[in-house]
C-alpha positions in Angstrom: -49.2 22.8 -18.7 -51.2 20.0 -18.9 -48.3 18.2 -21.2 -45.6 18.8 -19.1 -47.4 17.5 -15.8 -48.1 14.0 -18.2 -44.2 14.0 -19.1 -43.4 14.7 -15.4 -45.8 11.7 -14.6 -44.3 9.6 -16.9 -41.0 10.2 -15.9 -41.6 9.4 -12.1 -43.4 6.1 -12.9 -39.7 5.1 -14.8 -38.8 4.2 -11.7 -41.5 2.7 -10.0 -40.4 -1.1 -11.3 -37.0 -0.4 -9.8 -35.7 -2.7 -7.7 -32.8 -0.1 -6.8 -31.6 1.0 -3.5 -31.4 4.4 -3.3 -30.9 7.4 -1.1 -33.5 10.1 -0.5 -32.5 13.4 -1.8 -31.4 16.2 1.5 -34.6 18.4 0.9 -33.7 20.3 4.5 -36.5 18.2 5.9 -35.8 15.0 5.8 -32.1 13.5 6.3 -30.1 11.0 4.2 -30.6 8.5 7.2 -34.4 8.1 6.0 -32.6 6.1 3.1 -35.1 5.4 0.5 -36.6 2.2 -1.4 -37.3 1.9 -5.0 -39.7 -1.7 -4.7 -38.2 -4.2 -7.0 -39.1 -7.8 -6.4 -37.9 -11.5 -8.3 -40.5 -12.1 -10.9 -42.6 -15.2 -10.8 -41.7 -17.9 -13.6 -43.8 -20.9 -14.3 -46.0 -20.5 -11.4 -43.3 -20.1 -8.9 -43.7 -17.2 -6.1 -42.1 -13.8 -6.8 -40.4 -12.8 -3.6 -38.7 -9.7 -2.2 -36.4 -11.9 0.4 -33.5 -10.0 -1.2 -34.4 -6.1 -2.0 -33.5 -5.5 1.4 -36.8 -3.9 2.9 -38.6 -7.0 3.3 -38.7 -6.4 7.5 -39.8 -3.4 7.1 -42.6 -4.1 4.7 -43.7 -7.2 7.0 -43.4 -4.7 10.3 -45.5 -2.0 8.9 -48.4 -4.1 7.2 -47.9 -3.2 3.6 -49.0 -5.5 0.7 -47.4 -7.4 -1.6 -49.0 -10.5 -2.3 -52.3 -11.7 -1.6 -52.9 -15.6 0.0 -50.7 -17.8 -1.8 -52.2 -20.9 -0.7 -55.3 -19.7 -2.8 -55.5 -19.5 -6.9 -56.6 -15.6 -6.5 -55.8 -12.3 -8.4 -56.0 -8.9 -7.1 -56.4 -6.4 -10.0 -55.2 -3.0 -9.7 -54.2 -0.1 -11.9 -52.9 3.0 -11.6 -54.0 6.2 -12.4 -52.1 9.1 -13.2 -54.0 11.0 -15.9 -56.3 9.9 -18.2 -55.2 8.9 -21.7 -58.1 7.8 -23.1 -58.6 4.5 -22.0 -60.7 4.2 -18.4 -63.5 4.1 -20.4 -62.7 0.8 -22.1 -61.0 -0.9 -18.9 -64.1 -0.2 -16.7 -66.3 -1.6 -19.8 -64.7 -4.8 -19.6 -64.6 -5.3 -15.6 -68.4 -4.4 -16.1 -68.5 -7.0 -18.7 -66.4 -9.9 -17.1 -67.3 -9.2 -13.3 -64.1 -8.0 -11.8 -63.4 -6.3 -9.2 -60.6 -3.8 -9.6 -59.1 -1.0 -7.0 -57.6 2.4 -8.9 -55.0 4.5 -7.4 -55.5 8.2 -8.1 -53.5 11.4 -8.3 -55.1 14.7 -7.4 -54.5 15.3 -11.2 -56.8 12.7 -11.9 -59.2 13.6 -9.7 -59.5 17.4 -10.8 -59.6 16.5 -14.2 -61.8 13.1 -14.2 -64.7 13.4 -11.6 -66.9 11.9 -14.4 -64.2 8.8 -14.5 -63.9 9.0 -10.3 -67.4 8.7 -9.8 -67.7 6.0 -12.6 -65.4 4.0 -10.8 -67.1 4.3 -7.4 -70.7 4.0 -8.9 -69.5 0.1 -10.5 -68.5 -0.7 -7.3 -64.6 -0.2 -7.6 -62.3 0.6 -5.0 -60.8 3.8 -5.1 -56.8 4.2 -3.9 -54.9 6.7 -3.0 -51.5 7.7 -5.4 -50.9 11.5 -3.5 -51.7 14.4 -4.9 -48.8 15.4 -6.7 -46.6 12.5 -6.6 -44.2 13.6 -5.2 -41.1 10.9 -3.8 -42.2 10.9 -0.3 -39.4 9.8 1.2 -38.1 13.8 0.6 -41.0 15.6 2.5 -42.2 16.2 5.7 -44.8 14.1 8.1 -47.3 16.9 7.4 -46.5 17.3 3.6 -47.1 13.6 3.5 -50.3 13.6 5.5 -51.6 16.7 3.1 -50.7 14.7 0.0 -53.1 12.0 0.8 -55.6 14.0 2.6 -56.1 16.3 -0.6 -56.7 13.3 -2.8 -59.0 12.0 -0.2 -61.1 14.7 0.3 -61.3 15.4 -3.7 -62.9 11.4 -3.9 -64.9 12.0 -1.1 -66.4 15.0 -2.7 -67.5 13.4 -6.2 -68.6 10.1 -5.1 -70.0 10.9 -1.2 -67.9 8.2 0.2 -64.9 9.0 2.8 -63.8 5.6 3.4 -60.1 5.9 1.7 -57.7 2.7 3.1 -55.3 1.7 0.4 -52.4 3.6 -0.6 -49.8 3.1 -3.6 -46.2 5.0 -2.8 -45.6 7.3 -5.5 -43.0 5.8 -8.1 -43.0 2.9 -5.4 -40.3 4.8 -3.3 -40.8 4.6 0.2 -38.6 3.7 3.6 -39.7 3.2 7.0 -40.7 6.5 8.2 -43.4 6.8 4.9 -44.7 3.1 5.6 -44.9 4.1 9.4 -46.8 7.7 8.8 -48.8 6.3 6.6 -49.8 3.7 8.4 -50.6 5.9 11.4 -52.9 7.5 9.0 -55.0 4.6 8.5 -53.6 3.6 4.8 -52.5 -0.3 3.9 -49.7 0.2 1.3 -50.0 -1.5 -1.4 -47.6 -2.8 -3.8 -47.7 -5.3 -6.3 -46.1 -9.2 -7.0 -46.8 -9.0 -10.9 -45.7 -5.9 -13.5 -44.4 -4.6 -17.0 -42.9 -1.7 -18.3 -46.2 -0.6 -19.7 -46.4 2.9 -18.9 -44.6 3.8 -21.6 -46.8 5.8 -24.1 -44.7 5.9 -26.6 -43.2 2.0 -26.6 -46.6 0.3 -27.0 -45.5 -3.3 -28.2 -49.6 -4.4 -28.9 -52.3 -6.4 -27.2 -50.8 -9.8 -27.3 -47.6 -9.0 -26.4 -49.2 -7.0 -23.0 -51.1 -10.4 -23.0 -47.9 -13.0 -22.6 -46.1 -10.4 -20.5 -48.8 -10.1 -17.9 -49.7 -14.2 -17.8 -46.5 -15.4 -18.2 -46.4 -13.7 -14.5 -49.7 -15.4 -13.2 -49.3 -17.0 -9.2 -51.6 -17.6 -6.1 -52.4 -14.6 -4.2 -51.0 -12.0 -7.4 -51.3 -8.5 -6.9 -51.4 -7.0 -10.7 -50.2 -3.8 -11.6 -51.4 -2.1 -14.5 -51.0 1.4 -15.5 -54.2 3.1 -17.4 -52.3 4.7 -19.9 -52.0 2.0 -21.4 -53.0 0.7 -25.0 -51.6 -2.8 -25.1 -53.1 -3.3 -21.2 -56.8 -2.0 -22.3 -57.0 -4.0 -25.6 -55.6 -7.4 -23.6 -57.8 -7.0 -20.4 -60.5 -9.0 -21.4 -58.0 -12.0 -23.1 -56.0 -11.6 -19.5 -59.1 -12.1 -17.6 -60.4 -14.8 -19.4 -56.9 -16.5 -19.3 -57.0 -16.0 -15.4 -60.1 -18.0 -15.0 -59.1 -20.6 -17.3 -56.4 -21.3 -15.2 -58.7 -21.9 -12.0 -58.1 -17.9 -10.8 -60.8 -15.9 -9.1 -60.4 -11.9 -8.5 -61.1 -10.8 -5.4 -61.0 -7.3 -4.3 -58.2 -6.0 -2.1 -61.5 -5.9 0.9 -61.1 -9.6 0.7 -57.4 -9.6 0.5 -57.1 -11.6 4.5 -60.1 -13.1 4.1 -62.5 -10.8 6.0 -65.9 -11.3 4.1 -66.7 -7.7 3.3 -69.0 -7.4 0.4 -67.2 -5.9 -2.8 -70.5 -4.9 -3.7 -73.7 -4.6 -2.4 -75.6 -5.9 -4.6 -73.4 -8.7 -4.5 -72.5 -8.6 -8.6 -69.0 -9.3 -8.2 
């Protein structure tokens, strides 16, 4: 059971780095005028900008408040990974934040969540922020308001539980498919969505190219205000963290946590360690 949810995982997050147009399937409760967004941006080169000025949803992603990139008048990095299932390597990841000092925000499933509280509460204890990635993952372009606000209320709940705190804000679109409607419930339901402005096809178990290579395809992406996706699953990503990190810096980059990402002045933690 537990393999074919991880293939049914792995499949969904294929499409996550789309930049495809697409329509929503006719589930019976939406309809095909909900038209659906796979988020697909141009990549940064050489320091330039990434931008999403021709995907097509860029109004509604500026209308509804939904991140993309952080201040790029400032040399910062916002770190964030997601987290499907575990594959062995949280562990490591949060050893190096710890390590290095940075701030990071993981997006979990409800799989996650039942079968990592250890890892949750890890994450919440070392002052990480904790995102929401549904329950299920489903595309939820295809459900209903309610389904949508049960997804995310399940996963919320489930945090809240293991680690005491409620406070849930930031929300990754399963497989990054969303349209209007999704960014507008969700929204309503007091979640920033968050996307991201720097990525790789690393989620791929099974197409693991080594650390180095994870290393040039992740700097090689490096801009003011970058919102990093990662995926946890990964091998190349956990063995390059700490060379990405130290890159960053070299560079003149700070990482700030997605608290700080307008420049409000909330403490990442409180003992002020990061």
């Amino acid at each position: 059971m537990k393999h074919a949810l991880i293939s049914a995982v792995m499949v969904c997050l294929l499409f996550a780095l789309s930049p495809v147009v697409a329509m929503a399937g006719d589930s019976g409760l939406v309809s095909a005028a909900d038209g659906a967004f796979h988020f697909g941006f141009k990549r940064s080169v050489d320091g330039k900008l990434p931008s999403i000025n021709e995907e097509g949803f860029k109004s509604i992603v500026d209308k509804h408040g939904a991140v993309f990139l952080g201040d790029t008048t400032r040399k910062e990095m916002f770190l964030t990974f997601d987290n499907g299932y575990e594959n062995g390597y949280t562990p490591a990841i949060l050893d190096t934040l710890k390590a290095k000092k940075v701030p990071a925000i993981f997006f979990v499933t409800g799989h996650y969540v039942k079968d990592q509280p250890a890892l949750v509460k890890r994450m919440a204890t070392e002052g990480h922020l904790i995102g929401n990635h549904s329950w299920s993952h489903p595309d939820m372009t295809t459900i209903s308001d309610a389904k949508i606000k049960e997804e995310l209320e399940s996963v919320k709940q489930g945090v809240t539980a293991i680690t005491g705190n409620s406070e849930m804000t930031y929300l990754r679109p399963p497989r990054g498919i969303f349209n209007e409607r999704t960014l507008r419930v969700t929204k309503e339901l007091g979640y920033t969505n968050v996307f991201w402005s720097a990525a790789y096809k690393d989620w791929d178990v099974k197409a693991q190219k080594g650390s180095s290579y994870a290393f040039q395809k992740v700097v090689s992406q490096f801009h003011p205000g970058a919102v990093l996706l990662l995926h946890s699953i990964s091998a190349d990503n956990t063995q390059a963290l700490g060379a990405i990190i130290d890159e960053a810096r070299r560079q003149g980059y700070q990482f700030k946590s997605l608290n700080q990402l307008h420049g409000d002045v909330l403490p990442f933690l409180t003992n002020g360690n990061y």
